[in-house]
SENU-914592 format. One line per field, with one value per residue (C-alpha): residue number from 0; residue in three letters; z, y, x. Coordinates in nm, 4 decimals, always signed. Example, Ala and Ser with C-alpha at 12.3 -4.5 7.8 and 13.67 -1.06 7.14 Angstrom:
dopa 0  1
timi Ala  Ser
Z +0.7800  +0.7140
Y -0.4500  -0.1060
X +1.2300  +1.3670
end
This chain:
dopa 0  1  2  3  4  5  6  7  8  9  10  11  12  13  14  15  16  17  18  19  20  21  22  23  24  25  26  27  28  29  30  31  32  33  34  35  36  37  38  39  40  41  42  43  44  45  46  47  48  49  50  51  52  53  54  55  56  57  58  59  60  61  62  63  64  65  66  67  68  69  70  71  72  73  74  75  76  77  78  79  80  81  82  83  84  85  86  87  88  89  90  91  92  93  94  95  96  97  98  99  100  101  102  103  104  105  106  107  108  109  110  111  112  113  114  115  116  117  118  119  120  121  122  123  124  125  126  127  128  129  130  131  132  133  134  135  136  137  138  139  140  141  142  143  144  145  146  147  148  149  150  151  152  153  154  155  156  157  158  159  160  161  162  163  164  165  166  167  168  169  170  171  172  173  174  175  176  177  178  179  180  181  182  183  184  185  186  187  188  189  190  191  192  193  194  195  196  197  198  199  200  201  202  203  204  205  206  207  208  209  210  211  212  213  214  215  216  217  218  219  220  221  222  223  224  225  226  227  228  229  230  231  232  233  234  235  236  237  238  239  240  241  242  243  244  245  246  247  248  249  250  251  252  253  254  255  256  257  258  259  260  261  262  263  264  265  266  267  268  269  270  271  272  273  274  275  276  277  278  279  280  281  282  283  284  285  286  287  288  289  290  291  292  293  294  295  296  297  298  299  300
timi Unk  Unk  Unk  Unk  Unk  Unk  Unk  Unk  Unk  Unk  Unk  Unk  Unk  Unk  Unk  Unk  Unk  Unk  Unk  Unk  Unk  Unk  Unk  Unk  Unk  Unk  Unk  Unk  Unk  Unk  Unk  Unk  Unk  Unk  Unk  Unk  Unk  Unk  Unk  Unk  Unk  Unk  Unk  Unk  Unk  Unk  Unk  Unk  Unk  Unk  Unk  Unk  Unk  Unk  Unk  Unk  Unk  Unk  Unk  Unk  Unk  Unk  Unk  Unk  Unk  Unk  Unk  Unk  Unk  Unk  Unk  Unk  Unk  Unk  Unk  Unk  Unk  Unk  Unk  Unk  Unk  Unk  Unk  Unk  Unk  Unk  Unk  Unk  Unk  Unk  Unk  Unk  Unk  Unk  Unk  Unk  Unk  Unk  Unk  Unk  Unk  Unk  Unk  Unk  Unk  Unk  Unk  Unk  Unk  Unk  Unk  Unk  Unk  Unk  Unk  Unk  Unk  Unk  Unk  Unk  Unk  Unk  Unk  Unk  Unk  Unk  Unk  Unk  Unk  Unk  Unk  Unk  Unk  Unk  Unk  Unk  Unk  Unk  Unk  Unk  Unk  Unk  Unk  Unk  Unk  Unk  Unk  Unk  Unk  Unk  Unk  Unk  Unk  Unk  Unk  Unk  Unk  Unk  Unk  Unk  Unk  Unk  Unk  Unk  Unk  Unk  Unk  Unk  Unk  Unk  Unk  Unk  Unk  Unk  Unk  Unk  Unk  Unk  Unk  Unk  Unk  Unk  Unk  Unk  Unk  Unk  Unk  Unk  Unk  Unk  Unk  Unk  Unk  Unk  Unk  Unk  Unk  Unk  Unk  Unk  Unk  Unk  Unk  Unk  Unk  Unk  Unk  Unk  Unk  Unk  Unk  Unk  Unk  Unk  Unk  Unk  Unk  Unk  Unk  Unk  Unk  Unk  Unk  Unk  Unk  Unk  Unk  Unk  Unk  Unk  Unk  Unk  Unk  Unk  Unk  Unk  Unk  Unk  Unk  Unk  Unk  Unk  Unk  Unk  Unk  Unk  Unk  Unk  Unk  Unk  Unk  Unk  Unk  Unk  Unk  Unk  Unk  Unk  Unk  Unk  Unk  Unk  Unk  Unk  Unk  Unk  Unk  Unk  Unk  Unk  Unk  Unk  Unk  Unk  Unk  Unk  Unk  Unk  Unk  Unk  Unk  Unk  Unk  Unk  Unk  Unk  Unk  Unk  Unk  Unk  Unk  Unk  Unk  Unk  Unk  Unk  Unk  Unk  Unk  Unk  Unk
Z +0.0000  +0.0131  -0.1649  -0.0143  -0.1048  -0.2033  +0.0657  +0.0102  -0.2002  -0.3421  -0.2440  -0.6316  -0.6712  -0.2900  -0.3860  -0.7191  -0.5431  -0.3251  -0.6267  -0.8139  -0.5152  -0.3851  +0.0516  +0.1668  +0.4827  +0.5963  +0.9154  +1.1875  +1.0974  +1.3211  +1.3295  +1.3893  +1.6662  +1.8215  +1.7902  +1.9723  +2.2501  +2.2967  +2.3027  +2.5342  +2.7908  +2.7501  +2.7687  +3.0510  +3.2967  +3.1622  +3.2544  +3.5713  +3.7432  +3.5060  +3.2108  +2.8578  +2.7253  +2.9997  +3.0953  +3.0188  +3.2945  +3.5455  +3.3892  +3.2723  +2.9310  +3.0138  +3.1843  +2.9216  +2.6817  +2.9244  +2.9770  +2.5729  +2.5271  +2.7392  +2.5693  +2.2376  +2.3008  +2.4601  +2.1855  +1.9086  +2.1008  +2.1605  +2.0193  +2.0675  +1.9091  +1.5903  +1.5674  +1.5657  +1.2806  +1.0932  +1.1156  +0.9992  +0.6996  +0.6044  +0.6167  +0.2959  +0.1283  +0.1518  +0.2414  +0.5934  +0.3246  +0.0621  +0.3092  +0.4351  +0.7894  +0.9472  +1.3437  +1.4712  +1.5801  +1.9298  +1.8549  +2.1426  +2.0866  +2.4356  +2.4364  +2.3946  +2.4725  +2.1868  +2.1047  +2.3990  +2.2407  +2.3385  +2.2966  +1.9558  +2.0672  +1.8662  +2.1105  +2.1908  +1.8431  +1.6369  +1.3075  +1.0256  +0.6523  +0.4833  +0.2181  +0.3812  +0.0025  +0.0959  +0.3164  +0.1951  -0.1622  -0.1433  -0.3895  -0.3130  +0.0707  +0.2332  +0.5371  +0.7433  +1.0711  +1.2644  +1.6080  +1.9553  +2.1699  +1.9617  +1.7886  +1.6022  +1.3767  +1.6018  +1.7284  +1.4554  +1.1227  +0.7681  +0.4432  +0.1044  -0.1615  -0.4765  -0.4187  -0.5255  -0.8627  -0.7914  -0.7064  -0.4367  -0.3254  -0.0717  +0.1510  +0.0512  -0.1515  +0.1568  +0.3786  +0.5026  +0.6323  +0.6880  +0.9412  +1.1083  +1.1448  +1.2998  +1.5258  +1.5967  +1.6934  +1.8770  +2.0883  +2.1231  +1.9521  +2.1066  +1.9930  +1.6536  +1.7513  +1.5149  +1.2653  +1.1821  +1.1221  +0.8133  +0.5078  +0.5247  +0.2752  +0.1205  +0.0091  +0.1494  +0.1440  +0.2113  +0.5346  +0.4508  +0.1452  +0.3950  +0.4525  +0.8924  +0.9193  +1.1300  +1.1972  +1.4782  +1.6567  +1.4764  +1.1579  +0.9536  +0.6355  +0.4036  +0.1606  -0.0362  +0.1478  -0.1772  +0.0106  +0.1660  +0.4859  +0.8131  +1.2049  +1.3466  +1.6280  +1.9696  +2.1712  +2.2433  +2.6080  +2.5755  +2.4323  +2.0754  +2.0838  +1.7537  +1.5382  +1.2714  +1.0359  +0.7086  +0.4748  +0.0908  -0.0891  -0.1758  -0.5400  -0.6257  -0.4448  -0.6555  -0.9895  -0.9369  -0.9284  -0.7023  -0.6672  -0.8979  -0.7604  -0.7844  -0.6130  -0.3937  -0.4463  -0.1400  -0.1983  -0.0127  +0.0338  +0.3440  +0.2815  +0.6087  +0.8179  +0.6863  +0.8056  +0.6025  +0.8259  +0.8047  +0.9507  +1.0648  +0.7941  +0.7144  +0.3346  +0.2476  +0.3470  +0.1308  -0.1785  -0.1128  -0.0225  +0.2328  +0.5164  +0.3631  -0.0050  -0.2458  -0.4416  -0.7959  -0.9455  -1.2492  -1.5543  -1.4089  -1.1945
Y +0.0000  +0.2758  +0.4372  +0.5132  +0.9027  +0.9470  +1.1785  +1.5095  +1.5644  +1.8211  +1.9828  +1.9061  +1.5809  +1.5070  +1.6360  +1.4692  +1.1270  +1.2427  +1.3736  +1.0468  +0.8365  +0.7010  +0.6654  +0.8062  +0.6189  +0.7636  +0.4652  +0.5730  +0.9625  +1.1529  +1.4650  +1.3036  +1.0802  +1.4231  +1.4977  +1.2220  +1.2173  +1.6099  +1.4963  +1.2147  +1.4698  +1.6556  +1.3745  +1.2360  +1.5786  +1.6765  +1.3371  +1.2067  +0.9994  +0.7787  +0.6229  +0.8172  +0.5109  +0.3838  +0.6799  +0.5628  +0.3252  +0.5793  +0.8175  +0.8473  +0.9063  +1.2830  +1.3111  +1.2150  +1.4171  +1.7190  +1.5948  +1.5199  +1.8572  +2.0373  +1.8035  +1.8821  +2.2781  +2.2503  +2.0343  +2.2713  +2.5943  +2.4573  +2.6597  +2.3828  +2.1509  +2.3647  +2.4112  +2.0359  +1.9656  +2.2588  +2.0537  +1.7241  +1.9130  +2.0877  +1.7620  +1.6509  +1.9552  +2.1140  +2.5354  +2.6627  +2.9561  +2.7474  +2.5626  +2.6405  +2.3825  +2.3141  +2.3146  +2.0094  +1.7394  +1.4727  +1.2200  +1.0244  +0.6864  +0.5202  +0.1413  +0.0332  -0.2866  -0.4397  -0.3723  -0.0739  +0.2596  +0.5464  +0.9198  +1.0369  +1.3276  +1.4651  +1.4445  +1.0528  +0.9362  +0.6873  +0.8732  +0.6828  +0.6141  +0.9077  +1.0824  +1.4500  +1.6210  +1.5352  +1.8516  +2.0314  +2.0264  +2.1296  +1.8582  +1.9752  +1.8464  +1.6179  +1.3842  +1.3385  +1.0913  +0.9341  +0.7061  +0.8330  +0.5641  +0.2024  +0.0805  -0.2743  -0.3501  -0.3231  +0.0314  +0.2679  +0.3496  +0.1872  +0.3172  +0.1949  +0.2467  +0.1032  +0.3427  +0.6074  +0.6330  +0.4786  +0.6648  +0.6035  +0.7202  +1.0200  +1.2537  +1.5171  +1.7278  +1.8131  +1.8518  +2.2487  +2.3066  +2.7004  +2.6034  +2.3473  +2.5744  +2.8444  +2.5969  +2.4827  +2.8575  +2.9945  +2.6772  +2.4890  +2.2081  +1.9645  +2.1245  +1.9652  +1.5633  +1.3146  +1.2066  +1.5547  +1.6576  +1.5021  +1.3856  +1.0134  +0.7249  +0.6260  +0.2478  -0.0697  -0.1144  -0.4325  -0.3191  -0.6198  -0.3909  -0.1651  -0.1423  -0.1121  +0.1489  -0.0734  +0.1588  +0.2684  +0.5537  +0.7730  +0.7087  +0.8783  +0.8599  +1.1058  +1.0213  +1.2861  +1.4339  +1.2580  +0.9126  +0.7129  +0.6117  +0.4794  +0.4469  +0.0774  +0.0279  -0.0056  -0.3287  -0.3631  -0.2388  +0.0899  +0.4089  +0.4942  +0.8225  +0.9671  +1.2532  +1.4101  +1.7350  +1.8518  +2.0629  +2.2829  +2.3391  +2.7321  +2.7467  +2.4058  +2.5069  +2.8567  +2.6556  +2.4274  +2.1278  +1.8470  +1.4601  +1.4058  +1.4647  +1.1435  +1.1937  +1.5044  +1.7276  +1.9817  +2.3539  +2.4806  +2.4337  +2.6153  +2.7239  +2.9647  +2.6691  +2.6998  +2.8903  +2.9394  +2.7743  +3.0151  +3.3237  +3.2052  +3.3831  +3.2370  +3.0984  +3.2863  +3.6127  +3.5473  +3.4182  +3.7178  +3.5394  +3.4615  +3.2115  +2.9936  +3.0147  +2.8611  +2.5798  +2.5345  +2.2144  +2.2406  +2.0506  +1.8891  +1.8432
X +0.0000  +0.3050  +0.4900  +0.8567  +1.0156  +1.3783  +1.4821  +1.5990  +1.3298  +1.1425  +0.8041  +0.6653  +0.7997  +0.6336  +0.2527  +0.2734  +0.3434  +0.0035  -0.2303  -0.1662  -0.2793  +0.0600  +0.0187  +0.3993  +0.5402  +0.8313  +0.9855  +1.1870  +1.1976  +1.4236  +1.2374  +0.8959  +1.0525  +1.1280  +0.7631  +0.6520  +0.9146  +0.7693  +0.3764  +0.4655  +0.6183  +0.3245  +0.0233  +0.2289  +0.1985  -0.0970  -0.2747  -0.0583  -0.0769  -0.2452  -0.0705  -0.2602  -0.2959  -0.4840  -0.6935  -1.0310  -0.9692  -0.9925  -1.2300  -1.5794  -1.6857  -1.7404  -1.4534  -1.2311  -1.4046  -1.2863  -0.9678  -0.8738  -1.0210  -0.7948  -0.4798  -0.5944  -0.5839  -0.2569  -0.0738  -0.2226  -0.1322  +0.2281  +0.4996  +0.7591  +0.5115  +0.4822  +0.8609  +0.8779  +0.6447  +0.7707  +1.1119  +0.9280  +0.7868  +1.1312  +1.2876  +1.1208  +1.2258  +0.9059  +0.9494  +0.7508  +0.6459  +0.5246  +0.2591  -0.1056  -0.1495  -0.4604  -0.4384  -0.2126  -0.4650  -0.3961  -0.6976  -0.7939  -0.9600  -1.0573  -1.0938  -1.4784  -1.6120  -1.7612  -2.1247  -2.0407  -2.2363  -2.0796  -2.2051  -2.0476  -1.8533  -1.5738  -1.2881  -1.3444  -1.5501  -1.4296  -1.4734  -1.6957  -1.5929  -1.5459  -1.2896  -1.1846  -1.2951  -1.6444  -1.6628  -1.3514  -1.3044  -0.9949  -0.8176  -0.4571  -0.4768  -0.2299  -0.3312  -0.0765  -0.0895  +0.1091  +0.0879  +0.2018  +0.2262  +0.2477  -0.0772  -0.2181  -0.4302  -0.7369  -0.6359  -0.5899  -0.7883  -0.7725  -0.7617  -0.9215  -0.6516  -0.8969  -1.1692  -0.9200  -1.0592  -1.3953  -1.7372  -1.9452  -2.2713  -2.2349  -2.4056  -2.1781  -2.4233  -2.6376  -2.3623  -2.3019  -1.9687  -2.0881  -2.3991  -2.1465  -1.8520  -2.1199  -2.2186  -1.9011  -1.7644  -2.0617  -2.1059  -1.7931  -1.6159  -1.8294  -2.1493  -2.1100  -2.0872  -1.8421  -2.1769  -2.2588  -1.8435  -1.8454  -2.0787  -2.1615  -2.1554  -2.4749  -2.3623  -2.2647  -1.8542  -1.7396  -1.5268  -1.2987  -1.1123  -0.9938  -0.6351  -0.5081  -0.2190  +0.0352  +0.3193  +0.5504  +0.5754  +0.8791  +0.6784  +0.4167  +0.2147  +0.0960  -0.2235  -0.4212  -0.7581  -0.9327  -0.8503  -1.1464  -1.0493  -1.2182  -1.1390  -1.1002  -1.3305  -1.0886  -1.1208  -0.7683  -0.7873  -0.5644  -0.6452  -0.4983  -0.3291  -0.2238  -0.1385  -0.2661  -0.2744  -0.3502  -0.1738  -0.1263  +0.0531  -0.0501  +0.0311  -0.1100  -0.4426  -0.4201  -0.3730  -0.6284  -0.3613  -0.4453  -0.6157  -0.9103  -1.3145  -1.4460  -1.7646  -1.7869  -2.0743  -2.0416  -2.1246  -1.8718  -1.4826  -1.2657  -0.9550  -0.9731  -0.8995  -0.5528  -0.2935  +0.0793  +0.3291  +0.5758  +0.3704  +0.0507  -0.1469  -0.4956  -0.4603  -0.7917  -0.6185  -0.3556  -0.5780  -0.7893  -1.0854  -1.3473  -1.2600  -1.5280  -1.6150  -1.8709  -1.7621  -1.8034  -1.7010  -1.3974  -1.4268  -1.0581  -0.8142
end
């Protein structure tokens, strides 16, 4: 399922690997082994005395959600955690100036006992099927994740490399990123639970073609946004703990480069959520546009 990158590299080379449909998996990187030896140190205080991946032992479901919350602010608000990615990202030859980031994401997947339902809140959900494009449309975004503490097969999410080119039935055309982001800002993250955070699919998939990430902490991958991908349900008895972040390239997205639209149908697309790495400037400020913009559907990619 991946694709390896010759390393230095360049930022073109890199997205063209990503718009073509190639998953990246970069083992044992130095600078994103730094990354996770800096989240550890921070999980670790910020949740003592219990070990983070055995929280949900020793809290309720509410509890948690508080507690991921308030480790999720403080890992995207981190200055030394920024400097650290922006060193992961330079590594591959990509420029800080050239790149638009979304906020750096801690997900927090709590063991469940099976047939267990939990409430579907955002900071604890395991997050349904779904291709990122859906609700972005923004065809030159990178996915990039990457464990924390070690994961399996039954703790992490899986991706499903031959839908890349093949449609499936969506609710993307009714979803409406502007009423959720509203939502989202005048009541809170949690407002807006995991089912309504992203369009839904509309057809049986046999969940047998997906594809379990199985990788070690010091590694990553990088897919396109335009990949359909899928959380594993968590049985495993400790919490998964993991990384992830999305990025642009700021030309490509001005050129209308990036993976193909297969099947998204969504009337808006959000570049505001980006920010360049280099100063922190939204990318809709620099395009000269709204934060959140109608989309209108190009006869290509």
């Amino acid at each position: 399922m991946y694709s390896a990158l010759e390393v230095p590299g360049s930022a073109r080379q890199f997205h063209d690997q990503i718009y073509a449909g190639e998953i990246i998996r970069l083992s044992d990187w130095p600078p994103m082994a730094a990354l996770v030896a800096c989240t550890r140190e921070l999980l670790e205080e910020a949740l003592h005395p219990w070990p983070p991946q055995e929280v949900h032992r020793y809290l309720s479901h509410s509890e948690q959600t508080v507690r991921f919350a308030q480790c999720q602010h403080a890992f995207a608000s981190s200055a030394d955690i920024r400097l650290r990615w922006q060193a992961v990202v330079e590594s591959l030859g990509i420029a800080p100036d050239a790149l638009a980031c979304d906020r750096l994401h801690l997900r927090f997947q709590p063991h469940r006992e099976p047939r267990h339902v939990a409430p579907r809140a955002r900071t604890t959900a395991t997050i349904a099927f779904h291709r990122d494009t859906w609700g972005s449309n923004l065809y030159a975004q990178t996915n990039w994740w990457a464990p924390i503490y070690p994961i399996s097969a039954g703790r992490t999410f899986a991706l499903y490399p031959q839908l890349w080119r093949q449609p499936v039935r969506n609710s993307s055309a009714d979803f409406d990123m502007r009423a959720i982001l509203q939502r989202s800002h005048r009541d809170g993250r949690n407002a807006v639970d995991a089912d309504e955070a992203i369009p839904h699919l509309l057809e049986a998939i046999d969940p047998q073609q997906g594809i379990a990430v199985d990788i070690a902490p010091g590694s990553l991958i990088a897919f396109s946004g335009a990949h359909a991908h899928v959380g594993v349900g968590n049985s495993t008895g400790l919490t998964r703990i993991s990384f992830e972040t999305r990025s642009l390239l700021i030309d490509d997205l001005r050129a209308g480069w990036g993976a193909p639209n297969i099947d998204g149908h969504a009337p808006w697309m959000t570049p505001g959520l980006f920010r360049r790495m280099s100063d922190a400037r939204r990318l809709n400020e620099i395009l000269g546009g709204g934060f959140i913009e109608p989309y209108t559907r190009p006869d290509h990619h």
